[in-house]
VOGU-3710 file (C-alpha; in Angstrom, 3 decimals, decimal comma):
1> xxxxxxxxxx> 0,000/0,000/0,000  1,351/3,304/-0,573  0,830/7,132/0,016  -0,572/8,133/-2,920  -2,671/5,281/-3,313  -5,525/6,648/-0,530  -4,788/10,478/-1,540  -7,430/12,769/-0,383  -7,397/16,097/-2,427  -7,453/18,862/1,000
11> xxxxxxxxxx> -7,809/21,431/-1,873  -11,126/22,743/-0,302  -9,179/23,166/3,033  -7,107/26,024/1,176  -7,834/28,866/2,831  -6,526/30,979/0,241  -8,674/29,638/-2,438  -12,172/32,207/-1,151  -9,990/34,791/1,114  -13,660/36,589/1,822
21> xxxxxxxxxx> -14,701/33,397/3,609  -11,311/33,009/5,951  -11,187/36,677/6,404  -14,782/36,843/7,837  -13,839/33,450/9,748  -10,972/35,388/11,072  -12,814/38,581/11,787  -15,687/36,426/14,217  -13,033/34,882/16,035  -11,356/38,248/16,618
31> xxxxxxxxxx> -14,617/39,193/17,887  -15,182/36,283/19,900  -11,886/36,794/21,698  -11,874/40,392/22,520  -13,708/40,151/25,772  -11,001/38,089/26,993  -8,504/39,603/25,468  -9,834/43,134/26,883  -9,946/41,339/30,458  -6,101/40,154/30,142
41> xxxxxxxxxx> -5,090/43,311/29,043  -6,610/45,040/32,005  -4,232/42,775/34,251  -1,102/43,627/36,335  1,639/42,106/34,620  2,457/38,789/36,711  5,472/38,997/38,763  7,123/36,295/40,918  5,293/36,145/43,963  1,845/36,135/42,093
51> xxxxxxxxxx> 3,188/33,329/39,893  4,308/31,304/43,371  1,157/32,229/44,833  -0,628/29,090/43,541  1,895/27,050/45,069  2,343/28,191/48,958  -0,910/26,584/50,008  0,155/23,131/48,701  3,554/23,422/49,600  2,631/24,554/53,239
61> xxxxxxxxxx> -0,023/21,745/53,888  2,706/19,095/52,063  5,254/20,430/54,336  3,014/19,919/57,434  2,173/16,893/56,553  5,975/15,646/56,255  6,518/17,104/59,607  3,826/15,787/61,711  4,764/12,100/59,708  8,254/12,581/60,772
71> xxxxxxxxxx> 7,089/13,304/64,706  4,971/10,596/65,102  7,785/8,107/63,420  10,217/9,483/66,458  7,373/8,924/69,015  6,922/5,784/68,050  10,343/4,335/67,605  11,595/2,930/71,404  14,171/5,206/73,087  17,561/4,177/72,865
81> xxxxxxxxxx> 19,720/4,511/76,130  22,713/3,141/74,237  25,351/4,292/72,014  25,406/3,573/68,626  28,223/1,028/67,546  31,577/2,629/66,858  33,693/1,742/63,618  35,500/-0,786/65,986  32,779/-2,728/67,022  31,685/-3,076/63,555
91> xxxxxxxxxx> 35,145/-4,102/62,603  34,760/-6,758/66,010  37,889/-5,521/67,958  37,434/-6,224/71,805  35,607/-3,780/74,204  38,800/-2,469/75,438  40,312/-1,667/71,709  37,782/-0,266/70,580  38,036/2,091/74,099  41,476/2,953/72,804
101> xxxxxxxxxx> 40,635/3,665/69,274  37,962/5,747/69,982  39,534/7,236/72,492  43,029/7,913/70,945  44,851/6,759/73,561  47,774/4,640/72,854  48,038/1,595/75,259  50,574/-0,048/76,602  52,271/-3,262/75,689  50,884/-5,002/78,488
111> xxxxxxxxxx> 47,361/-4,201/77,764  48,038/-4,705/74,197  49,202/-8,106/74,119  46,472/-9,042/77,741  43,480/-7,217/75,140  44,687/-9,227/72,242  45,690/-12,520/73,613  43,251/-12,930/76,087  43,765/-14,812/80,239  46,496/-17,259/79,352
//
């Protein structure tokens, strides 16, 4: 199947073929339009904070609604009366390394090789 074969002729769509008939279409639509157009017109020009003016009521009531989400998610979660875990109990070093690293004290060989070795 091709193109040409279902051609429609839009000759009669031409709206230069009767120019009294598009210019009178034109006209009524002008006419049509003018109230509108007359009301626009009559406007203050739009600046910034009448553009965001649609959008504070949504954004206010969306940012409420985050807020009073996030509250009742921290009343509801248990309180915690310990620490979180340190880098060295995550990494599984004894209690009393990871006391020193987080510290930054620098222990002695005693306690070094009693933390790491353990009673013997």
């Amino acid at each position: 199947m091709n193109f040409e074969d279902n051609f429609r002729d839009l000759a009669p769509l031409d709206p230069s073929r009767d120019t009294e008939l598009w210019e009178s279409m034109v006209g009524k639509i002008a006419a049509a339009a003018q109230p509108e157009l007359a009301r626009r017109a009559s406007m203050p020009a739009p600046g910034m904070l009448l553009l965001l003016q649609d959008w504070i009521r949504p954004a206010i009531s969306t940012a409420a609604l985050i807020a009073a989400v996030a509250g009742a998610i921290l009343i509801a979660q248990p309180s915690s009366t310990s620490s979180a875990p340190g880098m060295a109990d995550a990494l599984g070093y004894p209690e009393t390394v990871a006391t020193w690293i987080e510290g930054g004290q620098a222990p002695s060989v005693e306690e070094l090789v009693f933390a790491l070795e353990g009673d013997m």
